[in-house]
N, C-alpha and C positions, 0 to 999 in steps of 0.2 A: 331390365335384363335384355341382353341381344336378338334371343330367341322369343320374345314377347311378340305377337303377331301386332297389336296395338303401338303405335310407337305417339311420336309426338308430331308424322305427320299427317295424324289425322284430325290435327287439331283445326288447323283450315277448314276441312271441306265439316267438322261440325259447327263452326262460326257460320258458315255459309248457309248449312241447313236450317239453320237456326233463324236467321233472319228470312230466310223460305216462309215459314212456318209463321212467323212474326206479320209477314203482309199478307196471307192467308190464302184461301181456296178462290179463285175466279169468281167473280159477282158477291164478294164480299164476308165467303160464308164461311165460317171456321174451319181446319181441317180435322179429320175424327184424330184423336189418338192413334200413336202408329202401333202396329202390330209387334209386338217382341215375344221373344221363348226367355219362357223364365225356369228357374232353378233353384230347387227348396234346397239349404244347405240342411244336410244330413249328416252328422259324424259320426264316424266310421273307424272302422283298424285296417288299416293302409301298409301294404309293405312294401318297405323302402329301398331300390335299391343303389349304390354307387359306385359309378366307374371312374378307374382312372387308366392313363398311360404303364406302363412296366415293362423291366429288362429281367429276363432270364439269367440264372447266374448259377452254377455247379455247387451243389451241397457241400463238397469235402472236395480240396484239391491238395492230395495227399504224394509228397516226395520220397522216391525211391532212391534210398541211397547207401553206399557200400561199406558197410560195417568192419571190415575188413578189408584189408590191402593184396593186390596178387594181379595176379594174369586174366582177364575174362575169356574165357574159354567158348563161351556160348548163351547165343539171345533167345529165347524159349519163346517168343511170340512175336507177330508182327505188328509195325509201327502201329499206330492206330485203330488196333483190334479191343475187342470186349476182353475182358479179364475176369473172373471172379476173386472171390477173396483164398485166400492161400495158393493159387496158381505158381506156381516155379517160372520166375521171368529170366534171371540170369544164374551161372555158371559161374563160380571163381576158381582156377585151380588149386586145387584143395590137397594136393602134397606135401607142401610144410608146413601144413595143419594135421595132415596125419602125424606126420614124424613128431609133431610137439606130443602131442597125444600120448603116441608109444611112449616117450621121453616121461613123460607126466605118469603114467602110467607105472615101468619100471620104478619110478622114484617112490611111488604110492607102496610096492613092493617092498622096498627096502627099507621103510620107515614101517613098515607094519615087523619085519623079522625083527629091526633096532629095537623094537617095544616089546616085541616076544623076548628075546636077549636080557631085558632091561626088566621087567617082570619076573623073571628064573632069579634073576642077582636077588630079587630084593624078594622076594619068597624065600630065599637061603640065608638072607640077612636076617631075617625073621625068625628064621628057623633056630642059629647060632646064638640073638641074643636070648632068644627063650631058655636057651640050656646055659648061658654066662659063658658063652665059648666065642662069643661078639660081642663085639659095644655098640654103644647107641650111634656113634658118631659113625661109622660102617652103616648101621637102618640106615641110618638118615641121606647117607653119599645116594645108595638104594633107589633111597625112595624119591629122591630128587632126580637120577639118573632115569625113572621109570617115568616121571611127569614130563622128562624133557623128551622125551619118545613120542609119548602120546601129542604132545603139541608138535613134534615133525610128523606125525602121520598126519594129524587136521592139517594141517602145511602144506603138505604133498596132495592133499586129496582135491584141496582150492584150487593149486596149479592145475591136476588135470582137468576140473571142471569148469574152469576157464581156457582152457587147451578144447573142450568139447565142443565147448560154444562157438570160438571161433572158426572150428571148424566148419560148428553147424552155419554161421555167418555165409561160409561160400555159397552156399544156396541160395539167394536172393529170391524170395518170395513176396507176393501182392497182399499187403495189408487191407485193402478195398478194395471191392468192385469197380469197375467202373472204366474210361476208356483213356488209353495209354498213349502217351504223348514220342513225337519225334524221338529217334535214338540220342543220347547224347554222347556215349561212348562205345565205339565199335569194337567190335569184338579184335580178342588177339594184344588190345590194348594194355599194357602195364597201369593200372589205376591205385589211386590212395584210399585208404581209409577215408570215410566223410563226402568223397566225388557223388556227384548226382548224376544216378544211371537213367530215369525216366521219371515222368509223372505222369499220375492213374488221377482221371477227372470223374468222380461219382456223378452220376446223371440221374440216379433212382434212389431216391427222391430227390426232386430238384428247387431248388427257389425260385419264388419269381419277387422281383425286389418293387415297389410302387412306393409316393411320397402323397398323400392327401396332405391338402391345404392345413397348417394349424389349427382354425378355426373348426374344419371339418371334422379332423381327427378327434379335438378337444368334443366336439358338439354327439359323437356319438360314444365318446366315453362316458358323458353326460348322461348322455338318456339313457345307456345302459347302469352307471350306476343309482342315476334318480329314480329309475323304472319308470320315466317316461317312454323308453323304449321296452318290447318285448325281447328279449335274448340274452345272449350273452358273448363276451369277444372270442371264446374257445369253438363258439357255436354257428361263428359265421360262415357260411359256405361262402370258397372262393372260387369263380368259374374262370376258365382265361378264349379269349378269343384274338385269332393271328388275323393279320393283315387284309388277307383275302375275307374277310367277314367268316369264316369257320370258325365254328367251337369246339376249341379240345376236350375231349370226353371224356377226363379226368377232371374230379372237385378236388378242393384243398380246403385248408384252414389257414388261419394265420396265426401264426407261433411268435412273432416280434414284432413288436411297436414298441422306438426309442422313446426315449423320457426327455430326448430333448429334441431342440427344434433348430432347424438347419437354418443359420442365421443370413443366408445368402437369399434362399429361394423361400424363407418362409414355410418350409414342410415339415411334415415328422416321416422319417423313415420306416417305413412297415414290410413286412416279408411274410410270403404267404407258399406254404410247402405242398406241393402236390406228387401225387406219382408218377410215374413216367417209365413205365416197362419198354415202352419200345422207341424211345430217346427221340422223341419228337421234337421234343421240347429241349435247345443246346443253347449252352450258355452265351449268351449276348446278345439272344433275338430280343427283339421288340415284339412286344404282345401289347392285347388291352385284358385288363382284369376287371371280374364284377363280384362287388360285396355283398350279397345276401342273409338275409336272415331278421333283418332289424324289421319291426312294425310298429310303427307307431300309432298307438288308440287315442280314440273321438280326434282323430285326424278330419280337419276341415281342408278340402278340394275343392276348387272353383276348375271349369273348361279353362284353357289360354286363352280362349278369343274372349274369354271374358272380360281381361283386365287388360286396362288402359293407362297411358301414361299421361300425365298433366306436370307442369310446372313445380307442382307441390312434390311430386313423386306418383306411386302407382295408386291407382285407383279401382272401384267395378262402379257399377250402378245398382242399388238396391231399391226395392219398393217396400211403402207402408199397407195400410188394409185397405188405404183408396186407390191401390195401385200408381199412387204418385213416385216421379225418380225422385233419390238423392243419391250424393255423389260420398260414397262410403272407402275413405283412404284405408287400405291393408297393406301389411309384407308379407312377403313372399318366400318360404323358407327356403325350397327348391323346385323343380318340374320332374314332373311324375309322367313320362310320355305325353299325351296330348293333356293334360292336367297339371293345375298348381298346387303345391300345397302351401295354406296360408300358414304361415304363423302367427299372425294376429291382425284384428278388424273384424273378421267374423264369429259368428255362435250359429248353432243349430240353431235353426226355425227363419231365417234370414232368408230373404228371397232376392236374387242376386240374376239381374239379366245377361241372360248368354249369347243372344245372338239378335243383333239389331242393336247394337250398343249405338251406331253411328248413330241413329235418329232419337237417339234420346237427349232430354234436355232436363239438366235439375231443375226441379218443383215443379215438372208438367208431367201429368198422366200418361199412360202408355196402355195398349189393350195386351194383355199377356195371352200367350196361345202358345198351346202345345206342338204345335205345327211350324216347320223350317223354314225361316226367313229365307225369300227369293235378294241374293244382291241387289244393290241401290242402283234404279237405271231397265230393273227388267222385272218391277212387279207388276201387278193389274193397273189400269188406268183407274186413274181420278183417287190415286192413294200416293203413293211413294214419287211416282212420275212427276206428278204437279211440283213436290217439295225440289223435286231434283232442278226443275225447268226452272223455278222460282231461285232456284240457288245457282243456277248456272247465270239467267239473266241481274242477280243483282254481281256476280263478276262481271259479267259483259260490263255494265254500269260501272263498276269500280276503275275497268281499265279505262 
């Protein structure tokens, strides 16, 4: 890993020290074991958390458009201003909506008298054939003339209730909150049916859109449905932080994680909704998002500076009950601030040295202490000093 403090080149200056230690202390005499801080691994419940990159992006981006044809007479708010939801944005003149109306209306009228008309016949046809003073074929003209009335009144009643509507249409009103786009037609305009007068961009509540790695996305669905992980995906707090290192001071959740995986860049698409009262947060910024919530139990954590890199891959330095090293291969699941978390190589009760790794050597003792290794080059004399000199002079030699 890049951020590993250990790399591979410190692999030199431990050959060097190594052979330090190999031709020994001045006048022949052994050196003690070096001094290291060691580290009982303890597992624990760790919470996790992960960031990625994210773009901002408008909840609802909702089209205003003219349901009706006619004259726009007037814009009821300005470009770019907050709206709420049923606000009156446009004006359409509305005079040959009235006149339909009227129109609809009188005709409503006259289909109601035709069925009163038409009701009297056939009440009288009724009357005639009860006495044999009418025939059935007479009911019957009646009573066919009286259902053909009643379906002109529902007739008439539809015209004017689509006569209302349209009227009502002139009125262009805001289906969402939210903030209103450039005019697209000015006022005074002759516009059609279907023309697009503006668009209202919802900001409250807003998305913020982020893509984690496959593997990552997959590995916390994992633990959350294994219950390797504590939580749950409904239950994740998501924080978001801008550019300038500020934290927006709204949380969120995260409502979407696609089921498939973007075959380009390797991601799954995830979206995480927060609040946003007072529109901080506009669609296309670049933020960074953090996932909270997940913890993962008997989580084993080693320091970074503990792990080292070799040939083979990473490594720490563990001791047995005689405080002898070995060289103990682990992965590394992720870093945890100044901490790893291992996914496998270790177990509680392992004792794993943290600090002074340079001077250790597999299968040679080491004196563990609680106490912080001084850097190589500035401990006490006739300890670390000598191994250094001794490793410095067999380079001199080498070159």
């Amino acid at each position: 890993m890049p951020s590993y403090r250990a790399t591979l080149l410190a692999l030199p200056l431990l050959a060097s020290t190594g052979l330090a230690f190999a031709q020994g202390a001045p006048g022949g005499t052994a050196p003690p074991p070096p001094a290291v801080t060691v580290e009982t691994v303890t597992p624990s419940t760790v919470p996790v958390t992960y960031e990625y990159p994210a773009r901002v992006a408008a909840s609802r981006l909702v089209e205003i458009r003219a349901q009706v044809g006619g004259i726009l007479l007037e814009r009821s708010f300005n470009e770019g201003a907050r709206v709420n939801e049923g606000d009156t944005l446009f004006r359409i003149d509305p005079k040959p909506y009235q006149a339909e109306v009227a129109l609809a209306e009188a005709q409503v009228t006259q289909a109601k008298a035709q069925l009163s008309q038409a009701q009297r016949t056939e009440e009288r046809a009724q009357s005639l054939a009860r006495t044999g003073a009418g025939t059935a074929a007479t009911l019957d003209d009646a009573r066919s003339q009286r259902e053909l009335a009643q379906a002109a009144v529902a007739q008439a009643e539809a015209r004017l209730e689509t006569a209302q509507l349209s009227l009502g249409y002139t009125t262009v009103t805001a289906s969402a909150g939210g903030i209103t786009s450039l005019e697209q037609v000015p006022e005074g305009s002759l516009i059609q049916q279907g023309a697009l007068l503006t668009q209202i961009t919802q900001l409250d509540p807003i998305y913020v859109n982020f893509s984690p790695a496959d593997t990552e996305a997959q590995s916390i669905r994992q633990q959350i449905e294994s219950g390797a992980a504590e939580g749950a995906l409904k239950d994740l707090k998501v924080s978001v932080r801008f550019g300038n290192g500020e934290t927006y001071a709204q949380t969120g959740s995260i409502d979407f994680l696609s089921s498939s995986i973007d075959t380009q860049t390797g991601t799954i698409l995830s979206r995480a909704v927060l609040p946003n009262p007072d529109s901080r947060l506009l669609p296309g910024q670049f933020v960074r998002v953090e996932v909270e919530g997940l913890k993962v139990p008997n989580a084993v954590t080693i320091p970074t500076a503990a792990l080292m890199q070799g040939p083979q891959g990473t490594f720490v330095y563990t001791l047995d009950d005689k405080n002898v090293a070995a060289v103990r291969p682990v992965t590394i699941g992720r870093e945890l601030g100044d901490r790893l978390l291992v996914a496998n190589g270790l177990k509680g009760g392992d004792r794993v040295v943290t600090v002074g790794v340079i001077k250790v050597r597999p299968g040679s003792p080491v004196q563990p202490t609680g106490a912080i290794e001084t850097p190589v080059g500035s401990s006490p004399a006739g300890q670390v000093p000598q191994a250094s000199n001794a490793a410095a002079s067999s380079v001199a030699e080498a070159k």
